[in-house]
C-alpha positions as a Python dict, from the first residue, in 0.01 Angstrom:
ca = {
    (1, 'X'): (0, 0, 0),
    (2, 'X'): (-326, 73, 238),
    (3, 'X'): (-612, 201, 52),
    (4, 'X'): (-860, 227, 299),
    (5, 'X'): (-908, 363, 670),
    (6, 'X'): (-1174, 266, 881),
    (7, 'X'): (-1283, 385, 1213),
    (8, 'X'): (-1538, 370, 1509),
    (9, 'X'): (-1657, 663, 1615),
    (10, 'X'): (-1738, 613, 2015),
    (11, 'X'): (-1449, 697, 2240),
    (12, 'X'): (-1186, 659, 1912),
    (13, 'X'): (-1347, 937, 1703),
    (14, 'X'): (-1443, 1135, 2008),
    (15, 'X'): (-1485, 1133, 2385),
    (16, 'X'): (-1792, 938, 2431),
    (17, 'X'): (-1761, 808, 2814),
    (18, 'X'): (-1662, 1132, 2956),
    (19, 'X'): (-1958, 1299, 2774),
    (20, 'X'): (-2223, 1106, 2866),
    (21, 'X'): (-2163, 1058, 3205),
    (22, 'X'): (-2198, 1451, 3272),
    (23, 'X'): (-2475, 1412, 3083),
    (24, 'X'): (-2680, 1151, 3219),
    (25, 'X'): (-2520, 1294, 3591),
    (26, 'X'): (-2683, 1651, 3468),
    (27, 'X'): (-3032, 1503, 3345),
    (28, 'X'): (-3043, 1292, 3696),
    (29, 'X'): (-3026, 1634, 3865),
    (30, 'X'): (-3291, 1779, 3716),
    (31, 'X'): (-3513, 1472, 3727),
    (32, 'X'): (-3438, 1458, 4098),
    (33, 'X'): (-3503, 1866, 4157),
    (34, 'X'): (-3859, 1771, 4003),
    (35, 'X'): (-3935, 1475, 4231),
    (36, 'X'): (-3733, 1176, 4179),
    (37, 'X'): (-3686, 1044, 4522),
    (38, 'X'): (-3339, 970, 4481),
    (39, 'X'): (-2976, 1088, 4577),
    (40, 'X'): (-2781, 1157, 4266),
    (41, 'X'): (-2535, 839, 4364),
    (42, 'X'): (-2853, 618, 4370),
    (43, 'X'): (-2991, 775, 4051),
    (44, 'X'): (-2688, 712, 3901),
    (45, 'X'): (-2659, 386, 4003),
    (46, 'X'): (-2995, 261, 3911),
    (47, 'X'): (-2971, 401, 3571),
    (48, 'X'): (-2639, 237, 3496),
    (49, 'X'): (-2774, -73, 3564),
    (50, 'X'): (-3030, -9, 3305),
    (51, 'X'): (-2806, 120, 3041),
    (52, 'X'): (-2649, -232, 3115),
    (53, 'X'): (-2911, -441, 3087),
    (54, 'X'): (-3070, -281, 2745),
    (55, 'X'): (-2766, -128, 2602),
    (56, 'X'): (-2635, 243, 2491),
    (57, 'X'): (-2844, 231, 2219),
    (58, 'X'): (-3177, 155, 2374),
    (59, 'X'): (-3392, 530, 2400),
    (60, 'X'): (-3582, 492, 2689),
    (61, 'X'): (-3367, 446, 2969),
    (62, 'X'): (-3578, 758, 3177),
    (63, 'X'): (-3870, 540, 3114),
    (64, 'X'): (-3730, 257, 3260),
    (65, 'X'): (-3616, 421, 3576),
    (66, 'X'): (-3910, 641, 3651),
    (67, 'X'): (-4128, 278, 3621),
    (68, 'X'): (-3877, 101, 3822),
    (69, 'X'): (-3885, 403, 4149),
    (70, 'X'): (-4244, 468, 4077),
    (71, 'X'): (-4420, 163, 3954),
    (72, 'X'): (-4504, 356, 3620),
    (73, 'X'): (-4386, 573, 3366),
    (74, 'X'): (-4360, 965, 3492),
    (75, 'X'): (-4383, 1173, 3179),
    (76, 'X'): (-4271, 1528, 3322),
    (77, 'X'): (-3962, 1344, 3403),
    (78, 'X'): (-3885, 1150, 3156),
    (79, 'X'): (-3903, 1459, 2927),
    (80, 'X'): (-3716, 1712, 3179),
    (81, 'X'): (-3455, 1383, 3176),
    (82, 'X'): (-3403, 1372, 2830),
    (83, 'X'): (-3444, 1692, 2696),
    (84, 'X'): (-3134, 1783, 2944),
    (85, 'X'): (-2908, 1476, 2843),
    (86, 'X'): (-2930, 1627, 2476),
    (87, 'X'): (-2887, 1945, 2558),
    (88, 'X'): (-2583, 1877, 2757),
    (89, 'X'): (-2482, 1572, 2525),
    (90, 'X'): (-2489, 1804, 2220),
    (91, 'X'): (-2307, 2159, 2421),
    (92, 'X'): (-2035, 1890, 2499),
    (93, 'X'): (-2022, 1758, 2215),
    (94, 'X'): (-1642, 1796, 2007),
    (95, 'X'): (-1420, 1538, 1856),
    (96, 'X'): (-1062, 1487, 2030),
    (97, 'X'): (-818, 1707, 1999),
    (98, 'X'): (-626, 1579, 1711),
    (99, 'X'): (-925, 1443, 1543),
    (100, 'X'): (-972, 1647, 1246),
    (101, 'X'): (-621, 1732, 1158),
    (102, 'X'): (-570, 1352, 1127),
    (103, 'X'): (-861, 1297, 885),
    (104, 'X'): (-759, 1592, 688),
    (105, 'X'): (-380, 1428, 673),
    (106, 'X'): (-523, 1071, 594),
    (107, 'X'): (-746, 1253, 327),
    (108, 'X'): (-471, 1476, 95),
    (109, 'X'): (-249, 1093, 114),
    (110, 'X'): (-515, 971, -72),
    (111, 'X'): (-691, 744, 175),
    (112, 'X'): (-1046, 654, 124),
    (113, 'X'): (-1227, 673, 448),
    (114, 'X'): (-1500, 503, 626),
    (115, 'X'): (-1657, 427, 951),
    (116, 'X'): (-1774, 66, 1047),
    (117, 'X'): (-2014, 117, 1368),
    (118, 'X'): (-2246, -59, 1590),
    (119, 'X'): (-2562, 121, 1608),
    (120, 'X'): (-2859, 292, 1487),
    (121, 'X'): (-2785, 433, 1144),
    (122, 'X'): (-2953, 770, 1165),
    (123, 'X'): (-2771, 803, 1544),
    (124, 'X'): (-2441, 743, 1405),
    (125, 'X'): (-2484, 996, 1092),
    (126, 'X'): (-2633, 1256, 1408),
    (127, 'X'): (-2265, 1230, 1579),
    (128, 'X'): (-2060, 1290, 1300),
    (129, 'X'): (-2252, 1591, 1160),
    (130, 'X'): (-2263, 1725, 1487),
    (131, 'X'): (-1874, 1716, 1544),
    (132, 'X'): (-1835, 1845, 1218),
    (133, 'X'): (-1672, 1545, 1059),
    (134, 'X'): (-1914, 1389, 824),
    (135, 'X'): (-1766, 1544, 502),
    (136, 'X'): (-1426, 1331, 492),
    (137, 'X'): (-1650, 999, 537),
    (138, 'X'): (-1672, 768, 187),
    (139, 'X'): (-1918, 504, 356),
    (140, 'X'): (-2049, 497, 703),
    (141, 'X'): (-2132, 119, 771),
    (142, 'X'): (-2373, 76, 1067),
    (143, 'X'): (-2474, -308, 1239),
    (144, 'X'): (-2830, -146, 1232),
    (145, 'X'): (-2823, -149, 826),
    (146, 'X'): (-2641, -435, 751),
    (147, 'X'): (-2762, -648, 1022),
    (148, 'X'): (-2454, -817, 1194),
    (149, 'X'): (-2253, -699, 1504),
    (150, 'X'): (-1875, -620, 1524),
    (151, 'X'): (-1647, -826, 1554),
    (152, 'X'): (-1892, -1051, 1299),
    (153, 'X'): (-1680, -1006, 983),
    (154, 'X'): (-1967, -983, 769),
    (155, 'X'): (-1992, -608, 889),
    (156, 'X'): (-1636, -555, 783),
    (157, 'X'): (-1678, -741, 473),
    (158, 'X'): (-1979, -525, 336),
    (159, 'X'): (-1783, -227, 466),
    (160, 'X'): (-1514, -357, 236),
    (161, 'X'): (-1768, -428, -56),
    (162, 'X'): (-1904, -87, -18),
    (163, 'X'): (-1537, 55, -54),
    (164, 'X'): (-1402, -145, -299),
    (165, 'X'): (-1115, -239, -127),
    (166, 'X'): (-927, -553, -17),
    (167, 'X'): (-886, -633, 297),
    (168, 'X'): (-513, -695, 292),
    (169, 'X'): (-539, -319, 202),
    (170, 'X'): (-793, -199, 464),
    (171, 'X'): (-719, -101, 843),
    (172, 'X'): (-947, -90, 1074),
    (173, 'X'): (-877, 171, 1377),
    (174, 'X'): (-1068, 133, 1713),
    (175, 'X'): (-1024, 107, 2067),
    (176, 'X'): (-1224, -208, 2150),
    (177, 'X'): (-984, -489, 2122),
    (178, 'X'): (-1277, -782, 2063),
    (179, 'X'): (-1528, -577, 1864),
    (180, 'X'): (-1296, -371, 1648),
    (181, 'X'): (-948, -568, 1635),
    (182, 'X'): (-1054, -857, 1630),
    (183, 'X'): (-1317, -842, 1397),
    (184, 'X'): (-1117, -627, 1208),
    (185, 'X'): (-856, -893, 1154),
    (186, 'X'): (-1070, -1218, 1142),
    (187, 'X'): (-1173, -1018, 817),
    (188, 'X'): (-838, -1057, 704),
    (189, 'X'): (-798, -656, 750),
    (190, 'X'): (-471, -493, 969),
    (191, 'X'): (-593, -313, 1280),
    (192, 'X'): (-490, -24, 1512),
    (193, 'X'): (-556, 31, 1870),
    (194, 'X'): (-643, 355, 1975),
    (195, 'X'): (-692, 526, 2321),
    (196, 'X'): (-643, 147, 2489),
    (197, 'X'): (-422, -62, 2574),
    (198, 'X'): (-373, -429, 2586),
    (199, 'X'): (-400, -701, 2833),
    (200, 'X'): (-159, -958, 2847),
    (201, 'X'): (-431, -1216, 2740),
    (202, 'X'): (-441, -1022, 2418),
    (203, 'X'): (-102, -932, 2362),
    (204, 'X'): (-50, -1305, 2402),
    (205, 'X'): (-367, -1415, 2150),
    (206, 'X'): (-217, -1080, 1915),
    (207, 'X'): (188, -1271, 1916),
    (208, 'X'): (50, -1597, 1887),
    (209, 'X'): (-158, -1583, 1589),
    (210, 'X'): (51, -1326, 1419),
    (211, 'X'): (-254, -1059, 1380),
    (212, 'X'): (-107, -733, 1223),
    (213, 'X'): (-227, -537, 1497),
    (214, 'X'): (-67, -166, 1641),
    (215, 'X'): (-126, 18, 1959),
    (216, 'X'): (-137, 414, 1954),
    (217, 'X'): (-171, 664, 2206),
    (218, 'X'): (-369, 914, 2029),
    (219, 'X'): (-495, 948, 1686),
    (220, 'X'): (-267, 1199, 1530),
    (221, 'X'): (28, 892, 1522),
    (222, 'X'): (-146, 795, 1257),
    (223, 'X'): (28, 1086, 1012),
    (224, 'X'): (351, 940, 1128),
    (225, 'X'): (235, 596, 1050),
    (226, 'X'): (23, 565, 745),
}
């Protein structure tokens, strides 16, 4: 019998694609109302590119564009920019639907529960006090604390240290197939699929090697499930 539930947070816990890009589109507008000499499609653009190149979890995207349009750093906008992402970030803010019932569920079963996330440790605790899910959280695992990347299974097997669980009776849910499923069951944990769908390359690696792996729909199959 499963002991142990583990999720991501981004786009499995909550809506994180949707939010941010009204958020980033919202903090462009205001930038661009101040001065930036850009249309909001080539604002957009740019700063895509940037979130590319350094990653989600880099903080000074603004800075970055305002240098790359200007030749240096514009303060005024760079502050107007962020201080209007967060604001809009944070109003948006609100785990999916069937979020918290689930946890609750998972929770009177019995389950211990945990999160296993790549980021900044401090960032990730932000999001889940913010959607008001923190509380039903035994360990919250983080690739900035421990020091490895999913899928490297050395973040699942600290997450499983911390726990004090097995992996044959851990699960990992996510909806990144290479970072979370994967890594998930290279560990030697099960894994669910959540809010994604897989490719026939994956279905095929999934069959082949005989990974314990299940796609969902939406979180709250997980009552019927586990």
């Amino acid at each position: 019998m499963l002991k142990a539930v583990f999720f991501d947070i981004d786009d499995t816990l909550y809506d994180t694609s949707g939010f941010a890009k009204l958020a980033r589109k919202a903090a462009l507008n205001v930038m661009i109302d101040a001065g930036l000499p850009l249309t909001q499609e080539e604002a957009y653009k740019l700063l895509r590119e940037i979130i590319s190149e350094k990653g989600s979890n880099y903080d000074r995207h603004f800075n970055v564009l305002t240098k790359t349009v200007f030749g240096e750093e514009k303060p005024l906008l760079i502050a107007l920019g962020m201080i209007t992402y967060h604001n809009v970030k944070f109003a948006l803010l609100r785990p999916f639907p069937n979020t918290t019932s689930t946890l609750i569920d998972l929770k009177s079963k019995g389950y211990r529960l945990g999160v296993i996330s790549n980021g900044i440790t401090i960032k990730q605790w932000e999001k889940l006090i913010r959607l008001g899910i923190h509380h039903f959280f035994d360990e919250v695992v983080t690739s900035d604390e421990v020091g490895f990347e999913k899928p490297n299974i050395r973040i699942f097997e600290e997450a499983l240290r911390r726990m004090g669980c097995k992996p044959e009776r851990s699960v990992m849910v996510g909806n990144k197939f290479n970072e979370d499923i994967l890594g998930a069951t290279n560990a030697g944990m099960s894994a669910i699929l959540v809010n994604s769908e897989l490719t026939e390359a994956e279905r095929d690696h999934v069959e082949k090697n005989g990974l314990d792996v299940t796609v969902i729909d939406d979180i709250s199959q997980l009552k019927e499930i586990l």
